[in-house]
N, C-alpha and C positions, 0 to 999 in steps of 0.2 A: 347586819342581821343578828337579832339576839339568841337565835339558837342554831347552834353547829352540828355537823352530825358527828364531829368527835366527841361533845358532850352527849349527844344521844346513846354511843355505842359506851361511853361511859357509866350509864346510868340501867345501860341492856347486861353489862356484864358483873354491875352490884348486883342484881336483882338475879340474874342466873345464879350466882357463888355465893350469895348471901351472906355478904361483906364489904368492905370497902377494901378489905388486905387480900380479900379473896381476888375483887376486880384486879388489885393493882399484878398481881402474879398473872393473872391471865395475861393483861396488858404490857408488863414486864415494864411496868410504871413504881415509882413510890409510891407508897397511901401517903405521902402529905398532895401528892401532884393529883393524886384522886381527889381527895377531899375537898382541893382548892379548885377544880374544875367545876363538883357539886355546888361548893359555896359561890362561883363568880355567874353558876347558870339562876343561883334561886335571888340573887342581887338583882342579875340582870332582867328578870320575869316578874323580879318582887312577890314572890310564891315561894313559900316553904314547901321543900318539897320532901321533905323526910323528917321525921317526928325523934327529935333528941333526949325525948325528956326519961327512955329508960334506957338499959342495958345496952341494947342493940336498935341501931337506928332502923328506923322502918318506915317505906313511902308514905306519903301524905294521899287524901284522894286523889290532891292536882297533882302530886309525883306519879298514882298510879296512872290516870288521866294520860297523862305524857308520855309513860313506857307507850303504851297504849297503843296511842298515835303516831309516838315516835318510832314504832318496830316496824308500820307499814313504811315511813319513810326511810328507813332502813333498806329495807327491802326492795322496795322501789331505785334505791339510788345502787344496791347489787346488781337488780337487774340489769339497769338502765349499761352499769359500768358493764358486762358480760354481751351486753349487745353492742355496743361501741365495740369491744374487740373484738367481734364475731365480724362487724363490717370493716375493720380493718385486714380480716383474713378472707372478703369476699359474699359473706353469707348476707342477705337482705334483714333490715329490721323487720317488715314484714311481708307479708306476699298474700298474694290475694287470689283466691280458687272461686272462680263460677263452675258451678255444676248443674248441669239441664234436670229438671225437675220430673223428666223423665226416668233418668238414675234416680233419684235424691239424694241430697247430701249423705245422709245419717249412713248410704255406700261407703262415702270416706273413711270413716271412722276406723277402721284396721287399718289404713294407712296414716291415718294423723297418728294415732300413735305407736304406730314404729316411728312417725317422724320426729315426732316428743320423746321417744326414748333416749334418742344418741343427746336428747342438750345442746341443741343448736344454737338456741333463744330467739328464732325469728318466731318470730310473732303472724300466726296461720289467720285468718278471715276468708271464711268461704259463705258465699251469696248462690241463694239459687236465682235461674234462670229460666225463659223457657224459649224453643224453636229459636227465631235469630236472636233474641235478647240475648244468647251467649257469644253470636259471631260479635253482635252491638257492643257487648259487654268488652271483649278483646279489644276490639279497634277503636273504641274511646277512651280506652286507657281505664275502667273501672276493675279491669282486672288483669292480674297477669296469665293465667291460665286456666284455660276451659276445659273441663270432663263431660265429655256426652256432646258434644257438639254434632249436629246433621246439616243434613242440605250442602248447596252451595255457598262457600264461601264470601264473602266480600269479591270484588275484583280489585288489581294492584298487588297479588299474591305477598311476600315478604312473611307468609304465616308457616311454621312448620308443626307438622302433624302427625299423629299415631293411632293408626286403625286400634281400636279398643276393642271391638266387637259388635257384634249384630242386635238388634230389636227387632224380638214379634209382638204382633198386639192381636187381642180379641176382643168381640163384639161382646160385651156385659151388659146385665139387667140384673135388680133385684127381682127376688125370686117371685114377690108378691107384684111384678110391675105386670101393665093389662101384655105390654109388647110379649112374652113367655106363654101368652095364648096364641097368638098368632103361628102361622102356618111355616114350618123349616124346608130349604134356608130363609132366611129374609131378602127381601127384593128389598131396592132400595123404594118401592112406591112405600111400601109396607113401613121403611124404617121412618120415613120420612113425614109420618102422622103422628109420631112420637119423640116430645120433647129431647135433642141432644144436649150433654154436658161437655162444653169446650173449654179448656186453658187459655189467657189468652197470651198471646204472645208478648214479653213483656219488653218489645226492641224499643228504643227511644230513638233513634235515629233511620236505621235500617229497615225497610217497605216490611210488614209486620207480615207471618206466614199463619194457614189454618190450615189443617187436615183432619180428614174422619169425617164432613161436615157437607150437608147435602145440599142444595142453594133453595132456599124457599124453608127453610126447616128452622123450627122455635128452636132457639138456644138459650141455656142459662151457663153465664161467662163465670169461671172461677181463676182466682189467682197462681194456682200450686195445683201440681196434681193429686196431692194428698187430699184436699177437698173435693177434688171431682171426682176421687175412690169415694168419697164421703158420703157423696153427692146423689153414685150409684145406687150403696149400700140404703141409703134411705128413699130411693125410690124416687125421688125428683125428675132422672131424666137418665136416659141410655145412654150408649158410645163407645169407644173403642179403648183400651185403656193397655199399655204396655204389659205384655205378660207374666214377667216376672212382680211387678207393682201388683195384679189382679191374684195374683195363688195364695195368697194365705186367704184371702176371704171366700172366693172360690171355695176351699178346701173345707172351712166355716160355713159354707154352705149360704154364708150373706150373699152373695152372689152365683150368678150364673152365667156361663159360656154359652152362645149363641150362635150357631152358622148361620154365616151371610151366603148370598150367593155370587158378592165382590166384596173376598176379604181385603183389608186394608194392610198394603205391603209393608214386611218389614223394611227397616235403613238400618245402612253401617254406623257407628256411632265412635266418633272420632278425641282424640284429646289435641288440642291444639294451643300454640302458643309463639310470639314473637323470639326467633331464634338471634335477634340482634342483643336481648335479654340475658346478662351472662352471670346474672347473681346464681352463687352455689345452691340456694336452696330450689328455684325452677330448676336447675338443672339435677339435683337429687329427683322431684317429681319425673321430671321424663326421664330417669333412669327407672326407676321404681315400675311405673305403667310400663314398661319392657317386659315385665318378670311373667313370665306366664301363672306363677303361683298368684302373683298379685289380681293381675287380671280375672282368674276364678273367685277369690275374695269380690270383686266391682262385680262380674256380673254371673259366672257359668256355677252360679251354686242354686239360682234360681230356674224354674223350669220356663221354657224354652229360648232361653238366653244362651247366643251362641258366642263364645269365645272366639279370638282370631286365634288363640294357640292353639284351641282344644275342638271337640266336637259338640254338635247341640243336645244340651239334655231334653229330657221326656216333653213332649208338650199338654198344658193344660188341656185336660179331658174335655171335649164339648158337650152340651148337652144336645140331642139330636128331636124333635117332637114336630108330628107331622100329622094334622088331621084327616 
């Protein structure tokens, strides 16, 4: 191969010091051993890569061209060497987080970065989920560890687990939808003439689960529950929507709280993962989801999301209307 990454880190360190005597000190090289690296890279490319013809030599386009490119590869072959050692002291190159879409991912995010803080260099990918899609996601190997996980498990056990805490849901509509004229609570005859918005469960293996969902009743199927908040907000179709997921628009007034008169139960909402799994970074994760302060960050800062550490906060206000 005609280019090295010594000659690259050669050519990173003229351009920083802005010299050839400059590189060579940095490098604790001769400038003849400089110049001769420079000269055997522009033979071997056949490219002039710095411009001779005044005082002080200066890259060429194709010299700057090269820094260029060559600083991502650079960078890349750091990385690449800090993850090598990270797995020879145990840590995974990467790891991979499903999270039920019920939480949403964008919950992680106080914990990715405190995980990005300490410099680990495993490399995080998190996928959302939804209902078994995250048991699915576990036991097919798409992922190492699931946040929000409900229901029953697979059977064959081998899964170890950590209550995270509880989900309520309520009945929402936009405020302009016909359902907000109708008679409180709602009967389910009632809900049942009006289009529901379902997630669908995204298992690929696993007998796929529905909740919320009345048997006979038009549904419009969405991917994420971000679109089925979407979905409410613009009036398409009714449904039950996680409590914490429904209060900012709530509060926004895009939405509205509905008593049923069979509200839909909350579930304990679990974090789960193969304990035969011994890379230090899963195992940082299920220390972390331990922390009762962590846990408030995931879920007990929203209202009626109930912490396993702590107690349940306020619940969204219903709206009550009865002709």
């Amino acid at each position: 191969m005609r280019l090295s990454l010594d000659a690259l880190h050669v050519l990173d360190a003229i351009d920083r010091n802005g010299s050839f005597a400059g590189a060579a000190t940095e490098l604790f090289r001769v400038p003849s051993a400089i110049t001769y690296t420079v000269q055997q890279l522009e033979q071997d490319l056949n490219v002039l890569l710095f411009d001779r013809s005044k005082h002080r030599a200066r890259l060429t386009a194709a010299g700057h061209a090269l820094l260029t490119e060559g600083r991502v590869l650079l960078r890349a072959a750091g990385d690449l060497e800090s993850r090598i050692q990270q797995v020879a002291k145990g840590w995974e190159t990467e790891l991979k987080i499903a999270v039920d879409t019920a939480i949403g991912p964008s919950r992680l995010l106080p914990l990715l970065k405190q995980f990005y803080s300490e410099r680990i260099g495993t490399r995080v990918k998190v996928t959302e989920e939804v209902l078994n899609g995250t048991w699915d996601s576990l036991v097919a190997g798409r992922c190492d560890m699931v946040i929000g996980a409900s229901g029953d498990g697979p059977p064959g056990g081998g899964i170890a687990s950590l209550l995270i805490g509880r989900i309520n849901f309520v009945f929402v509509a936009a405020p302009h939808h016909p359902i907000c004229e109708e008679s409180l609570p709602l009967t389910e005859a009632t809900i049942l003439k009006h289009r529901a918005v379902s997630v669908a469960d995204s298992s690929r293996n696993l007998p796929p689960r529905t909740t919320g969902l009345l048997s006979g009743q038009d549904v419009f199927t969405v991917p994420t529950m971000q679109m089925k908040i979407d979905s409410h907000v613009a009036g398409i179709g009714v449904g039950y929507l996680p409590a914490h997921r429904a209060a900012a628009d709530v509060a926004a007034g895009r939405l509205r709280v509905l008593e049923t008169a069979n509200l839909k139960a909350g579930g304990d909402l679990y974090a789960v993962w193969k304990p035969n799994r011994t890379g230090k970074a899963l195992r940082w994760f299920a220390k972390a989801l331990e922390s009762p302060n962590l846990l408030g960050m995931l879920l007990a800062a929203e209202p009626t999301i109930q912490s396993a550490a702590g107690k349940e906060k306020s619940p969204i206000p219903s709206i009550k209307k009865s002709k």
